[in-house]
FIDRENMI-458808 format. One record per residue (C-alpha): residue in three letters; x, y, z. Coordinates in steps of 0.05 Angstrom, whole numbers, padded with zeros to 5 digits, always signed. Layout:
alaXYZ;...
//
This chain:
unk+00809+04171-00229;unk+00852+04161-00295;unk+00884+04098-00293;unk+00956+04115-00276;unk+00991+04060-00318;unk+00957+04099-00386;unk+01006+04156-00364;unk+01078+04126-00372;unk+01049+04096-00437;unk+01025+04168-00462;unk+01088+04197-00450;unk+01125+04138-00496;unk+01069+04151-00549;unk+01077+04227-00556;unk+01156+04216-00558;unk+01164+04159-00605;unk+01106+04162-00657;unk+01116+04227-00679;unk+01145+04207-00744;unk+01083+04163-00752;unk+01037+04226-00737;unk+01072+04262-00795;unk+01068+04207-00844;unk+00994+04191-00843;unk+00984+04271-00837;unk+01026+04275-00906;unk+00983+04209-00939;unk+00921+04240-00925;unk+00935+04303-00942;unk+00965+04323-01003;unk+00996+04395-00984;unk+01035+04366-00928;unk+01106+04351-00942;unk+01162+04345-00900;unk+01213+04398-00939;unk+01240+04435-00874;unk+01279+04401-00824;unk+01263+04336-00799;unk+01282+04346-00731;unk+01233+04407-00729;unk+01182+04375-00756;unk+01193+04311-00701;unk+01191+04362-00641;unk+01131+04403-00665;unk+01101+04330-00677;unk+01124+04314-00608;unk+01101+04376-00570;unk+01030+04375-00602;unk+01021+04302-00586;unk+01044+04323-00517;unk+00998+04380-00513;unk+00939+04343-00530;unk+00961+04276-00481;unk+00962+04329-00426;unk+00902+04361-00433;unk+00868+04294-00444;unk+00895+04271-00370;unk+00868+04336-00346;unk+00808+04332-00375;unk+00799+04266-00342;unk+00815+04294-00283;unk+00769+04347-00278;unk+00716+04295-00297;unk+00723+04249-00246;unk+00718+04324-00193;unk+00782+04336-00168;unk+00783+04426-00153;unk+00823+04473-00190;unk+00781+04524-00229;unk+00835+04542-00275;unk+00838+04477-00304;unk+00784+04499-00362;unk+00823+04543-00394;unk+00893+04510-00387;unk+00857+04449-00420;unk+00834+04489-00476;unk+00905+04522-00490;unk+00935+04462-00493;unk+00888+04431-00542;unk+00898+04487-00582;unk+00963+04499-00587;unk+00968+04420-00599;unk+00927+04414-00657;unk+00958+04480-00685;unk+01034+04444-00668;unk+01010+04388-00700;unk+00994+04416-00766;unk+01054+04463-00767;unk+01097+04398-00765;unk+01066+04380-00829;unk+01063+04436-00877;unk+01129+04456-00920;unk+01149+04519-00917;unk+01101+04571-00939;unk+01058+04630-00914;unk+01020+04577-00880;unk+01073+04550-00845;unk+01091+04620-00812;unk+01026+04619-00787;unk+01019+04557-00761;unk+01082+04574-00721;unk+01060+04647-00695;unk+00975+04628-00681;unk+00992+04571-00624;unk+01034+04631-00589;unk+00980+04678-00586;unk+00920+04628-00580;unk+00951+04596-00521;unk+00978+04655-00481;unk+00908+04689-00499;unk+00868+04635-00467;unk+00912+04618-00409;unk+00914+04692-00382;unk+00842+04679-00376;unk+00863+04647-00311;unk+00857+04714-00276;unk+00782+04712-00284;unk+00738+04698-00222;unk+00726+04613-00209;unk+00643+04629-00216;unk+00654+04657-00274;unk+00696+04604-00312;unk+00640+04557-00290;unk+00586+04607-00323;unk+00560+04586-00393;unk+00592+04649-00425;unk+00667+04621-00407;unk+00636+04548-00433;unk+00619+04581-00500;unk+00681+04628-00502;unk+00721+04557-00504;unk+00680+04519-00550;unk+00689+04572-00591;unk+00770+04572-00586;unk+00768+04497-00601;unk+00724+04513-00657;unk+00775+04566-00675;unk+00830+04525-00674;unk+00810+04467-00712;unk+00786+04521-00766;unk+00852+04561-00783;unk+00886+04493-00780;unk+00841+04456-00832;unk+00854+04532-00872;unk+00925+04523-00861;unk+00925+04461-00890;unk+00880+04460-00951;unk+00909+04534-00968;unk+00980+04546-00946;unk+00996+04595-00992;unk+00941+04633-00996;unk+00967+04666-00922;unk+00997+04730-00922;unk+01072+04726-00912;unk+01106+04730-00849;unk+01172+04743-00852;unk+01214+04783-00897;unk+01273+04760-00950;unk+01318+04764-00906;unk+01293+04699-00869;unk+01268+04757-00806;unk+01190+04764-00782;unk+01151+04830-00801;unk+01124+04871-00747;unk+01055+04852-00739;unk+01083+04786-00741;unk+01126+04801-00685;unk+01072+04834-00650;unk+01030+04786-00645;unk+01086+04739-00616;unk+01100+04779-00566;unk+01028+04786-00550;unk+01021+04701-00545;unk+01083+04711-00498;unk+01062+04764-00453;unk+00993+04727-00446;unk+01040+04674-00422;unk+01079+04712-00375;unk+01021+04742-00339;unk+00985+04675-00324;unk+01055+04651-00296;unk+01047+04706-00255;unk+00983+04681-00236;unk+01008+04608-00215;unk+01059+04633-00180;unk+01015+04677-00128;unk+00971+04615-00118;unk+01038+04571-00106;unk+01064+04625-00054;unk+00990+04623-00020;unk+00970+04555-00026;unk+01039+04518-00037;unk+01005+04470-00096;unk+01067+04440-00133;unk+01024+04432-00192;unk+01015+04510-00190;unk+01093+04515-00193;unk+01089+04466-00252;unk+01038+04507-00296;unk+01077+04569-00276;unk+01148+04545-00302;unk+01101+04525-00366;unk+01073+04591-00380;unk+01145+04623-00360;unk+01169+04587-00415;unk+01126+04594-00462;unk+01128+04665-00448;unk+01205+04676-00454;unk+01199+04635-00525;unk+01139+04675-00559;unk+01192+04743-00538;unk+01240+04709-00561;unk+01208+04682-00632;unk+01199+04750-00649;unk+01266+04758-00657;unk+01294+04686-00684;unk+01320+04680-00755;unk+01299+04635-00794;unk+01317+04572-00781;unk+01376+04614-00733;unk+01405+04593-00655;unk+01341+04630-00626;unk+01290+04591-00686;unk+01320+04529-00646;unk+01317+04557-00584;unk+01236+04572-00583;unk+01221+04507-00608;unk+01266+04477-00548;unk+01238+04520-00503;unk+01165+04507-00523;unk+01185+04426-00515;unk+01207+04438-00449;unk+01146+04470-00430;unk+01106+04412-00453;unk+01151+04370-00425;unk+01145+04403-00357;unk+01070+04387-00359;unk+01077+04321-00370;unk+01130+04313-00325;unk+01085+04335-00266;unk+01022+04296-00283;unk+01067+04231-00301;unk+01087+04247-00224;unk+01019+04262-00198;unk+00994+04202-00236;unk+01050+04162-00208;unk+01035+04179-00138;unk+00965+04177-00144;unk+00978+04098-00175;unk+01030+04089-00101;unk+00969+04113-00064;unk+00918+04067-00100;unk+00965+04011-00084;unk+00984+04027-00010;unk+00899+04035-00007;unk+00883+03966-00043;unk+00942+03939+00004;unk+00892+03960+00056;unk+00838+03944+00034;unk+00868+03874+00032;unk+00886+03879+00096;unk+00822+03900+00117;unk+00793+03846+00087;unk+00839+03796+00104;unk+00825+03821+00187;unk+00743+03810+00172;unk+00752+03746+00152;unk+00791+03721+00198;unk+00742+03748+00245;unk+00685+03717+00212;unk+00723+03655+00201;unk+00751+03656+00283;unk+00685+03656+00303;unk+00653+03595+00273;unk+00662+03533+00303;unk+00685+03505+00245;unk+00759+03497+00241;unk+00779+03541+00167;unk+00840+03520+00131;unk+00880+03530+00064;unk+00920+03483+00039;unk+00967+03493-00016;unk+00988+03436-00076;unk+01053+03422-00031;unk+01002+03402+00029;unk+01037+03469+00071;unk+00976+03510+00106;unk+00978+03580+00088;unk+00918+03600+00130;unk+00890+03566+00192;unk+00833+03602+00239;unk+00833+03610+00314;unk+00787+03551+00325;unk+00841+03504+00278;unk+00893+03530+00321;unk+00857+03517+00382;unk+00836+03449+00374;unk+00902+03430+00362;unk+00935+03472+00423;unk+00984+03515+00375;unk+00994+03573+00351;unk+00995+03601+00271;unk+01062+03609+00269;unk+01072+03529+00292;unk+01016+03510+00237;unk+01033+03563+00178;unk+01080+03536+00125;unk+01079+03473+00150;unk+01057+03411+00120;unk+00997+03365+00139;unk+01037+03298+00163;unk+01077+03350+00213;unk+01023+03384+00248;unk+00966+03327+00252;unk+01011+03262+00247;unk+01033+03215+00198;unk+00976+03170+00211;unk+00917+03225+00205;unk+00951+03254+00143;unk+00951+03186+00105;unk+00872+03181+00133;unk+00864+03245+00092;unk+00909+03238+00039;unk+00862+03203-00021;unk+00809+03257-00003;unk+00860+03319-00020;unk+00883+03276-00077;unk+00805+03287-00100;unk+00798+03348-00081;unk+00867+03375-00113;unk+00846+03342-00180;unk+00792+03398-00180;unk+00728+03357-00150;unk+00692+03387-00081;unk+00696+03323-00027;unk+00657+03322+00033;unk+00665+03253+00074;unk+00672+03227+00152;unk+00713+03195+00184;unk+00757+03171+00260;unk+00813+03204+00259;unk+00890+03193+00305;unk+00929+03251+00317;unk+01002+03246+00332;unk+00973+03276+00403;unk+00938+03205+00428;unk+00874+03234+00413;unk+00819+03201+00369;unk+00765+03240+00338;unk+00715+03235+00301;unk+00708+03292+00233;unk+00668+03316+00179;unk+00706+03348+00126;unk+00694+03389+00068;unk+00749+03392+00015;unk+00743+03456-00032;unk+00784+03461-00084;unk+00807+03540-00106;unk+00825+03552-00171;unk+00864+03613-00209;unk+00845+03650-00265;unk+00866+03602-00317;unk+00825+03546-00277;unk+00877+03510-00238;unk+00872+03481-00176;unk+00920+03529-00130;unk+00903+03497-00065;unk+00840+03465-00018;unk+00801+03500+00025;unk+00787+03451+00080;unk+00721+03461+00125;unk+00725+03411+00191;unk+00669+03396+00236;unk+00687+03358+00314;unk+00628+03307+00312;unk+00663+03267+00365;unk+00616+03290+00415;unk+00551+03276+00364;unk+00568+03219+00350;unk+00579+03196+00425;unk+00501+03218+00435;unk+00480+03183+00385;unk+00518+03124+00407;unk+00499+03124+00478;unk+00433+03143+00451;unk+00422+03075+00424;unk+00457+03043+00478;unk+00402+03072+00527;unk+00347+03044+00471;unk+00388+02976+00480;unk+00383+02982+00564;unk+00308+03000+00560;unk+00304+02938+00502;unk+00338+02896+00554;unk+00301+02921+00618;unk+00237+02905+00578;unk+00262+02836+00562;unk+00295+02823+00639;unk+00246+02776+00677;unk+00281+02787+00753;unk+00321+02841+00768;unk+00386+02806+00766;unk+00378+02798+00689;unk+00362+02876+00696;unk+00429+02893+00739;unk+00471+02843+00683;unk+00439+02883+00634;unk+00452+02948+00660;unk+00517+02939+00680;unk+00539+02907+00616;unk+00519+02972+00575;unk+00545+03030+00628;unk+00611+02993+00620;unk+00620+02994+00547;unk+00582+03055+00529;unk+00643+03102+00576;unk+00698+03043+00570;unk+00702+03027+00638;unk+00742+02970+00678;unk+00679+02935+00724;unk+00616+02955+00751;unk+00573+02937+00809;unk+00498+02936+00831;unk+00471+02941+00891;unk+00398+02945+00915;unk+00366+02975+00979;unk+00300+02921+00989;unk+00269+02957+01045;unk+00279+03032+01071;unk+00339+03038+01123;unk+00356+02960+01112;unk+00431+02940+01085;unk+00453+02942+01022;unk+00448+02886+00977;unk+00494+02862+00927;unk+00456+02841+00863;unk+00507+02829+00801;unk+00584+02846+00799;unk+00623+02857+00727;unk+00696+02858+00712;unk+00716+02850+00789;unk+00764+02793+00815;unk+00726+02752+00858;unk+00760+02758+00924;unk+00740+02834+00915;unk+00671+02818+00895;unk+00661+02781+00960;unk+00688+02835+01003;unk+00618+02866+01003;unk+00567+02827+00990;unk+00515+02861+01054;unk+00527+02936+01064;unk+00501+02962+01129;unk+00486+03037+01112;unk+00524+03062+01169;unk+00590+03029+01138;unk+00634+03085+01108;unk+00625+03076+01039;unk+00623+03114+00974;unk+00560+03075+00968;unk+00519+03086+01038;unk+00544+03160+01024;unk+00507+03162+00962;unk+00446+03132+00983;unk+00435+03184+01047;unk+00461+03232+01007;unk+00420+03221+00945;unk+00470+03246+00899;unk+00528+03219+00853;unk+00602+03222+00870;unk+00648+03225+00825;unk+00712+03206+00841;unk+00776+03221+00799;unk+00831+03183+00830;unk+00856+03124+00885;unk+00891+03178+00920;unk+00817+03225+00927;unk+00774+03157+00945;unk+00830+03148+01000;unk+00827+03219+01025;unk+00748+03210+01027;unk+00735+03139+01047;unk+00798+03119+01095;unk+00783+03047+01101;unk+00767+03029+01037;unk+00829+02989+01014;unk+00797+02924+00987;unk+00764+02957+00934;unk+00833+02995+00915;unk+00860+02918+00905;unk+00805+02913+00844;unk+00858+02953+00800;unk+00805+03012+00788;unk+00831+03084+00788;unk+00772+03124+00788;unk+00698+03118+00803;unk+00626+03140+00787;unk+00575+03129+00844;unk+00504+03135+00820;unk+00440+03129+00864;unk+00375+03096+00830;unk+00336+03151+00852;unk+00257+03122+00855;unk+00201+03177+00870;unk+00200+03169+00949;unk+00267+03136+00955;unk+00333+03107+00947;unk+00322+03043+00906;unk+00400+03023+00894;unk+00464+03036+00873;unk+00506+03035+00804;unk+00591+03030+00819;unk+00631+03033+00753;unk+00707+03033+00754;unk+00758+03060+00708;unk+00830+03025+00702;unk+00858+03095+00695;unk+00851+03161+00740;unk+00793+03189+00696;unk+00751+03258+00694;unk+00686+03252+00660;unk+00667+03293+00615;unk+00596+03330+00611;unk+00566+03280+00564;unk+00599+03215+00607;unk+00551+03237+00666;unk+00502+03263+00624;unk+00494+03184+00606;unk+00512+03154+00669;unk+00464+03201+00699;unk+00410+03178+00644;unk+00426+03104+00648;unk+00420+03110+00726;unk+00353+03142+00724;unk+00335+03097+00671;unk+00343+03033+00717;unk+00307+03067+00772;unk+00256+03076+00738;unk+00248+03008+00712;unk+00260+02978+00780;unk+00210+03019+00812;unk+00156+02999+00762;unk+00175+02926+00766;unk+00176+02940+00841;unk+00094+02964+00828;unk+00081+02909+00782;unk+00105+02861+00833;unk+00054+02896+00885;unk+00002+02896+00838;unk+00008+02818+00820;unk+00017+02801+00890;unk-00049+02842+00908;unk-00086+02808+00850;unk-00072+02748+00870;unk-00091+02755+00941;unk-00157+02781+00911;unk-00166+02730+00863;unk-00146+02678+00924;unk-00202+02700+00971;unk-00255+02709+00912;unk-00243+02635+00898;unk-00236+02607+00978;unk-00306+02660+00983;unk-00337+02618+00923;unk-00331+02558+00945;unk-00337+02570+01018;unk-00407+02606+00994;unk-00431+02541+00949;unk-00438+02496+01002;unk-00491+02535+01040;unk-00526+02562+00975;unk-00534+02486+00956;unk-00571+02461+01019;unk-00620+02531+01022;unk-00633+02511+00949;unk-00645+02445+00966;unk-00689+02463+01026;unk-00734+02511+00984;unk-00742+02458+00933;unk-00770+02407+00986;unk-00814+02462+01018;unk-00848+02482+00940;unk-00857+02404+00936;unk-00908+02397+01007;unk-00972+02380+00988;unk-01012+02418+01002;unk-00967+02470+00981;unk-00951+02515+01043;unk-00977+02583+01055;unk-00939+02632+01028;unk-00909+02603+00956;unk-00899+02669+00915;unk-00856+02683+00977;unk-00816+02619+00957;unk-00801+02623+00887;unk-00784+02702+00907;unk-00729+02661+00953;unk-00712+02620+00899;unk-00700+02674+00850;unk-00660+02704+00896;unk-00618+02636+00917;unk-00608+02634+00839;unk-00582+02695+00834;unk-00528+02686+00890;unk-00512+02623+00858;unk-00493+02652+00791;unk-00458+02708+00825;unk-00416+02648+00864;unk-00401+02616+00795;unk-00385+02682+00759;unk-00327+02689+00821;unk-00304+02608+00810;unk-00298+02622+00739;unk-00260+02682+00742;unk-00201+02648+00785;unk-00206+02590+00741;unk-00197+02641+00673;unk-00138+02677+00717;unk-00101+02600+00731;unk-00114+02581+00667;unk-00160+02524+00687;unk-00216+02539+00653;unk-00243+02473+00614;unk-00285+02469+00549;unk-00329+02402+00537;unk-00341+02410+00460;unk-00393+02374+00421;unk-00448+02379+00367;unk-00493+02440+00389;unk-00558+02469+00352;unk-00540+02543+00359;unk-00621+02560+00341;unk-00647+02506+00394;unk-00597+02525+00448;unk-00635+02599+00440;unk-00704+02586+00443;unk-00685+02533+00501;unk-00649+02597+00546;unk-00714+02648+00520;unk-00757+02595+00550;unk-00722+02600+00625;unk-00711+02662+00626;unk-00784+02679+00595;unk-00806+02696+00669;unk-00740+02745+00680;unk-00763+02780+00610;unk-00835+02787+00621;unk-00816+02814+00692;unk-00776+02862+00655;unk-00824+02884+00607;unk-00784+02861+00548;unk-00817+02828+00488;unk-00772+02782+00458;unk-00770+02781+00381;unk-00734+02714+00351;unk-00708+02716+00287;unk-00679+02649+00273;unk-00693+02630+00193;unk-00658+02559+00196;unk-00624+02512+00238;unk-00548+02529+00251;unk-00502+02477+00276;unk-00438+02478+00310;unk-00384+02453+00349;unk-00379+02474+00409;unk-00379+02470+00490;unk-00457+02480+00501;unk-00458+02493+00571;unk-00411+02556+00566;unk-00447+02577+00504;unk-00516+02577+00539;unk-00475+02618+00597;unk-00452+02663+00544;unk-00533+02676+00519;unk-00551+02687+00588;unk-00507+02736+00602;unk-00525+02771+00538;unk-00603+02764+00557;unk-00599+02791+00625;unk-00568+02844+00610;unk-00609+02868+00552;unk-00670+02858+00613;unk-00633+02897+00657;unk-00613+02961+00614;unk-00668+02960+00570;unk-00730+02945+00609;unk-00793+02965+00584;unk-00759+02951+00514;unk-00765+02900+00463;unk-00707+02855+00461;unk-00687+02830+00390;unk-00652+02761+00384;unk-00623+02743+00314;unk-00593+02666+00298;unk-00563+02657+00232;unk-00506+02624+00193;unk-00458+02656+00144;unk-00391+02646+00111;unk-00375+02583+00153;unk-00390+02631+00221;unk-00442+02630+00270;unk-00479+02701+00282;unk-00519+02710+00358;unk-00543+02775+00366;unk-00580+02813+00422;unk-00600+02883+00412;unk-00638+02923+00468;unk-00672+02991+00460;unk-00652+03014+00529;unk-00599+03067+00557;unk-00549+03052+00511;unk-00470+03053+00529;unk-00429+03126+00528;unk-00369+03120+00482;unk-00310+03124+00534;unk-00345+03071+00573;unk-00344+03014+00507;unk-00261+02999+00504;unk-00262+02978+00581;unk-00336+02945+00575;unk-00305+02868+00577;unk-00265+02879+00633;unk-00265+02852+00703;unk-00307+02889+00752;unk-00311+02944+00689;unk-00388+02973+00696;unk-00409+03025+00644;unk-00465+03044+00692;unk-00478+03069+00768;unk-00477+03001+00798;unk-00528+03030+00851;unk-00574+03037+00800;unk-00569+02984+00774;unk-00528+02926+00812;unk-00485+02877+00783;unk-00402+02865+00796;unk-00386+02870+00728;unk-00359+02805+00715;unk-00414+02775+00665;unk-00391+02813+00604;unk-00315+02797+00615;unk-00335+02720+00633;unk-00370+02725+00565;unk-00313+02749+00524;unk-00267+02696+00557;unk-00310+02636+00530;unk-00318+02658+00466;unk-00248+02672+00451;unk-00236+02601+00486;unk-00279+02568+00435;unk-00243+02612+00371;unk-00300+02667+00361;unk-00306+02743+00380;unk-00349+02784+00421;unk-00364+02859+00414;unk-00412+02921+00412;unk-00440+02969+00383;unk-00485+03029+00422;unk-00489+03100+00428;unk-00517+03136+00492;unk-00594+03131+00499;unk-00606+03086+00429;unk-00597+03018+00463;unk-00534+02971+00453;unk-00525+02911+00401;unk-00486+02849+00432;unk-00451+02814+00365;unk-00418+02744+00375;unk-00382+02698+00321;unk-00367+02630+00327;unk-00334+02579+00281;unk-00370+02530+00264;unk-00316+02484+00288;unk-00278+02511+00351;unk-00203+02530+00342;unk-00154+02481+00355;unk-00131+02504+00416;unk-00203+02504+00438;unk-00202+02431+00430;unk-00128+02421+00450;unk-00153+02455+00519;unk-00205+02403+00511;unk-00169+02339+00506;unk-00125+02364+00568;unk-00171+02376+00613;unk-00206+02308+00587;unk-00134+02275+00606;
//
């Protein structure tokens, strides 16, 4: 579509630079003068100029594929007739000027009766040439006219009148004129096309003034009259498309308007439906454009928020919280920052913001576009977040569960803002309720219930048969539910939350927090209550286990040690008595069957110490007697008594023991510790050749046993030094499991470290390291037990 401000501004060119026109034409050509009338030669100037401005716009027009098959030739009159105007305007009178006036006439009216032809076939290549060659034509006999204007034949007579084939062919241009009026004016009657009225009143015209030209005088009323008549007719044309043009530019406009709208509606739908709240803010701090979401956070409407500035709808307070960020942001930088913010409403909440600044066209900062985010409710998670990481840091820490209740209670209050809180534990299934801490509660209320019975009418027996919160939201709803509760309405509380600690078979407690104020929670408030209550139940119920478990331990440990020592006292006199009998002479039948008994009373014996020394390790009573020992000696010493156990075994010992290595240490636990180690290389690799290495390095004693036997399965080595922890079927191959844990205790009493090294069916190494001096507290635990 032609741009329709270029047709007002054709219009002014073709009317007021027509003198202009005729000047250059008479610089650059030297047979152009301007000898006839002036005001001729300015409306031929003006008409041609028009002529060719028309056609141009219709040209255009066809281009861009708006219908109308006549349009070819109508263009192609008009561009001749305009070039042939144009050149009549500047020639002085002469044969050549005659003809310049008569060739438009019958060029024009020729072409446009071509109208009549069939549409296909002024869209055929034939009707295409036939108008190349009439442009061809035309800018031919005008370049002729004006390189040769007297070389023409003449035109009119002496007495100032045309001649007759001059007048013929006139009247020829004008008939050609009339009968394509004709033509317009069936297809206005038919179709009703007011541009089809237009061309026809332009061919009627120029129709009526190529009749009458035949008849003017030179430079006579009807010489004037053609040319005015042929002006009008241009005119008329270019009155119609400046119309067309005009309404076409209306239609553009009333389109971009929507358009505008159109895009104004999608985005405010895309901008309604983030959940961001979308503003505009102008340099006078007035909104100009808010979203649904703004508009709904705040509880207004556009129409309350639109125009207005930013202290009057969010508060004189918030607006001075925001002010040196649109400062920023209206001095042409982007801002993003966070912040608490007050609204004149009473509410507090916490923002991120986005400051945008828009600019114009020239670069200046019109306004902000302001994105807003509500991270009150993020920033709540996050904070009760940590405040359940500070209740699990303090449960961890508590040491009795009234550390645990203050704990509790201390972060459920401040995490919601509430008044007081209470805690109350259920010890035994069906038994009363027990109050264990009490926070932010006068004293004479505090002591109202101290013992619950569960059948009292509480909100706290209801919780714990019910097994599920209440949440209550006023005094008035606790005394519609709970009758005779009036004590606790004394405590100043408005509203409560009543949470059950909820173990895994049963009710372990209850968690009472109080608000000052009537008070609805909102999702996340439970959410965290709910959390926090779960939380403590939790923790009680594995204290609760822990509890269990260290009272069974040390019922076991209690027996293992009144067992001990109730089973030493008989052990010692059977020992004693088997010693006297291997000491008859004669010796008394039977003596392999002694020392058999003997073996076996030794056996029972270590097993009785292995049990004393494990309650004495779990008291803490365990004593070290340190002293000078020969680490190499002390080895071949234990080899040598327990050479019989080996060689029953069929274990060949191999000692490797280069030097001497001397220590400090408590020798009697040591030589328990290579016992230990020696056995159990008999037991689990029997029929194997037990390796023994003594040596000295870095300031650390090395003992090593290594045993070719069944070797130790991976998952079984972390829990190896354990008590009662067995690697092996223990029906294969007896034992308690206590020798290897005994072990480990001693040498980490006297500074060093025990461990291991085996894999499944290639035998197990036994590594122990000992300072040469035993650590400090080794000998600290010493000089105690000494005292």
């Amino acid at each position: 579509m032609l741009p329709p401000r270029s047709v007002p501004l054709t219009a002014v060119l073709s009317l007021v630079l027509p003198a202009l026109a005729t000047a250059v034409l008479r610089q650059l050509v030297g047979a152009v003068t301007w000898v006839h009338a002036p005001l001729h030669s300015s409306l031929e100037t003006a008409g041609g100029l028009i002529a060719l401005a028309v056609a141009a716009v219709l040209l255009w027009r066809r281009a861009y594929g708006e219908p109308g098959s006549h349009l070819p030739w109508v263009v192609t009159s008009l561009v001749c007739m305009g070039l042939l105007d144009l050149t009549h305007a500047g020639l002085h009178t002469s044969p050549g000027f005659f003809w310049s006036r008569a060739l438009p006439t019958l060029l024009g009216g020729l072409l446009m009766a071509l109208v009549w032809l069939p549409a296909g076939w002024t869209r055929s290549r034939a009707a295409r040439h036939l108008r190349l060659a009439a442009g061809l034509l035309s800018v031919a006999l005008c370049a002729g006219l004006i390189a040769s204007p007297q070389s023409w034949p003449r035109a009119f007579s002496e007495d100032g009148t045309y001649v007759l084939w001059a007048r013929f062919i006139n009247m020829v241009g004008g008939m050609g004129f009339l009968t394509s009026a004709t033509f317009f004016l069936r297809r206005y009657r038919r179709e009703g096309a007011a541009e089809d009225l237009t061309f026809a009143n332009h061919c009627l015209l120029f129709g009526v003034a190529g009749l009458l030209f035949g008849m003017s005088h030179l430079w006579g009323a009807i010489w004037w009259l053609f040319h005015g008549l042929r002006l009008v007719a241009y005119l008329v044309v270019l009155g119609h498309v400046v119309r067309v043009y005009r309404g076409l530019q209306a239609a553009e406009e009333e389109e971009l308007v929507r358009r505008l709208e159109r895009s104004e509606a999608q985005m405010r739908l895309v901008t309604d439906a983030l959940p961001v709240l979308v503003s505009f803010i102008q340099r006078d701090d007035r909104y100009t454009y808010v979203n649904r979401g703004y508009t709904e956070w705040f509880n207004l409407t556009r129409e309350e928020v639109l125009n207005r500035t930013i202290a009057e709808v969010l508060g004189q307070a918030a607006y001075e919280g925001v002010r040196p960020y649109l400062e920023r942001a209206l001095s042409g930088e982007s801002v993003i920052f966070e912040r608490v913010m007050p609204y004149q409403r009473g509410r507090t909440r916490h923002i991120r913001a986005s400051y945008i600044p828009q600019r114009t066209s020239r670069g200046e900062v019109e306004g902000v576009v302001a994105l807003v985010v509500d991270i009150t409710a993020e920033k709540r998670a996050q904070e009760r977040a940590k405040r359940l990481q500070a209740v699990t840091s303090a449960l961890s820490r508590a040491l009795t569960p009234e550390e645990m209740a203050r704990a509790v209670l201390a972060e459920a209050i401040d995490g919601i803002g509430a008044g007081s809180g209470t805690f109350f534990v259920l010890e035994s299934e069906g038994g009363p309720l027990r109050r264990l801490h009490v926070q932010g509660l006068p004293a004479e209320v505090a002591a109202v219930h101290a013992n619950i019975p569960l059948e009292a009418p509480l909100p706290i027996t209801h919780v714990v048969r019910s097994g599920t919160p209440l949440w209550v939201e006023s005094a008035e709803q606790m005394l519609q539910d709970f009758p005779d509760l009036g004590p606790v309405l004394k405590s100043g509380n408005q509203s409560w939350a009543v949470l059950p600690l909820l173990g895994s078979s049963r009710v372990l407690g209850v968690l009472m927090i109080g608000f000052p104020v009537p008070h609805r929670l909102e999702e996340e408030e439970r959410a965290f209550l709910l959390a926090l209550s779960q939380q403590v139940a939790q923790a009680f119920e594995r204290a609760n286990l822990y509890l269990a478990a260290r009272a069974a331990v040390r019922v076991r440990e209690e027996f293992l040690s009144v067992a001990g020592h109730e089973l030493r006292t008989p052990l010692t006199s059977l020992k004693l008595q088997l010693q006297l009998l291997e000491r008859t002479r004669p010796p008394v039948v039977g003596a392999p069957r002694l020392r058999a008994m003997e073996r076996q009373v030794g056996r029972l014996e270590s097993l009785v110490e292995s049990l004393l020394d494990v309650g004495r390790l779990s008291e803490g009573r365990l004593s070290l007697e340190l002293g000078e020992v020969e680490l190499r000696a002390l080895t071949r010493e234990v080899l040598e008594r327990l050479a019989e156990v080996l060689e029953r075994a069929g274990c060949e010992v191999h000692l490797d023991a280069p030097a001497p290595v001397h220590g400090h240490w408590d020798a009697h636990r040591l030589d328990q510790v290579l016992v230990n180690l020696l056995t159990n290389a008999a037991k689990y690799g029997a029929g194997h050749p037990v390796h023994v290495r003594v040596e000295e390095a870095g300031g650390v004693a090395r003992l090593t046993v290594r045993d070719e036997g069944i070797g130790i399965a991976p998952e079984a080595l972390p829990r190896l030094f354990g008590r009662f922890e067995r690697a092996v079927s223990e029906r294969q191959y007896g034992g308690i499991g206590l020798g290897l844990y005994i072990s480990r205790q001693l040498v980490e009493a006297m500074g060093g470290r025990v461990h291991v090294d085996s894999r499944l069916g290639e035998g197990a190494t036994f590594a122990v390291e000992l300072p040469l001096r035993a650590a400090p507290a080794a000998e600290e635990r010493t000089r105690v037990t000494a005292d």
